[in-house]
C-alpha positions in Angstrom: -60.5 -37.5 -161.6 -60.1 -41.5 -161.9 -59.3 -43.0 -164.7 -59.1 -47.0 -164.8 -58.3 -49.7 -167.5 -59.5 -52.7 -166.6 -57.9 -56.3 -167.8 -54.8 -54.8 -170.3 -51.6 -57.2 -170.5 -48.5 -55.8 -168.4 -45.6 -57.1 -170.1 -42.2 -58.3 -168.2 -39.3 -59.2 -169.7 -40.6 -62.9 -169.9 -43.7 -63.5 -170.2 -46.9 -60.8 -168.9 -50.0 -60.8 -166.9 -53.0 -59.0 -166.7 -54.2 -56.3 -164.5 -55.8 -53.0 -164.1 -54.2 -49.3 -164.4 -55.3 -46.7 -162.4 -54.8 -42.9 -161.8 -56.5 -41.1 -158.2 -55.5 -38.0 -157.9 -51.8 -37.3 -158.4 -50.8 -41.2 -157.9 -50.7 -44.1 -160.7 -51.3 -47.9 -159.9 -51.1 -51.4 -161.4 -52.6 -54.3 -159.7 -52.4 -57.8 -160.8 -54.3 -60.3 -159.0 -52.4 -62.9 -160.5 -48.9 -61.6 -159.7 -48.9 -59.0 -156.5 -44.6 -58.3 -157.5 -45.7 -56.9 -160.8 -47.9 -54.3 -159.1 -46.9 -50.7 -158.3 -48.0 -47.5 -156.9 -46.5 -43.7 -157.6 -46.5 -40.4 -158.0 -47.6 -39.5 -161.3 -44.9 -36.8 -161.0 -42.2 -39.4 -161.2 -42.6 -40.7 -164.5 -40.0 -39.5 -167.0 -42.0 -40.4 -170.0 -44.5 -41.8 -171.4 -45.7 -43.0 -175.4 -48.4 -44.8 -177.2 -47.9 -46.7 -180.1 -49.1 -49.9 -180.2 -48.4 -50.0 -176.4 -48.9 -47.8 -173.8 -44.7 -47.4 -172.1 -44.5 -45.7 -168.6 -40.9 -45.3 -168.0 -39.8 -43.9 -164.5 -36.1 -43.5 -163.4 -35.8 -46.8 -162.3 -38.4 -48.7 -164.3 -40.3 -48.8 -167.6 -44.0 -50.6 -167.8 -45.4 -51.9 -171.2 -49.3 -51.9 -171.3 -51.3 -53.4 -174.2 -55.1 -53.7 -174.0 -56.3 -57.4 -173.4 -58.1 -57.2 -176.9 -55.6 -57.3 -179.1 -57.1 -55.5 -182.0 -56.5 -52.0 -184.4 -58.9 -50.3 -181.6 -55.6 -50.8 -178.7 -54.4 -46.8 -179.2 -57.9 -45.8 -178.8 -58.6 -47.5 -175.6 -54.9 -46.6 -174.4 -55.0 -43.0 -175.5 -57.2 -41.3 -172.7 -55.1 -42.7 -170.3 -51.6 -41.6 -172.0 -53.3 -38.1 -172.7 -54.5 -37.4 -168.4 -50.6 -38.6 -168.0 -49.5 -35.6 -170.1 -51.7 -33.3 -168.7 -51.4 -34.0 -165.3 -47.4 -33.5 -165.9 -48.1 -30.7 -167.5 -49.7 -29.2 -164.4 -46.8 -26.3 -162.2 -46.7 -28.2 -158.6 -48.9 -26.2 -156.0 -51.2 -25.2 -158.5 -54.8 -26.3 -158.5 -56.1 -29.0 -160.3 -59.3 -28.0 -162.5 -61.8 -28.4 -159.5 -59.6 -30.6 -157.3 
């Protein structure tokens, strides 16, 4: 399954830009066209945790990413929360076991 938000705020320790998130298959990406450094692509596997509240956090061993939906509204969980939820449950998934009809 792919799941992509489109134009959410990635926010650096000064300042943010905007992007899109994406999960394909077992990998997770964020590109920026505005700023190709803040941009990343891994394993879904590799990330240690990940929480919604008013932002969406993705923290790996060696990095934590802050994602807020570009309309800054009560409605930002909502849009965020499919995302979070395929996170959990592709964590959730034993390695070499298949992937509901992948």
């Amino acid at each position: 399954m792919i799941r992509t938000l489109g134009h959410l705020f990635h926010h650096h320790l000064l300042g943010s830009c905007t992007g899109r998130l994406k999960i394909e298959g077992d990998r997770i990406s964020f590109w920026s066209p505005g700023n190709a450094r803040a941009g990343f692509t891994r394993p879904v596997k590799q990330i240690s945790s990940v929480q919604l509240d008013e932002k969406l956090v993705i923290e790996f061993k060696d990095k934590t990413y802050r994602f807020e939906a570009l309309a800054r509204d009560s409605a930002n969980s909502r849009r965020l929360a499919p995302f979070c939820d395929q996170i959990k449950r592709q964590k959730a998934v034993p390695p070499n076991s298949p992937r509901g009809g992948q």
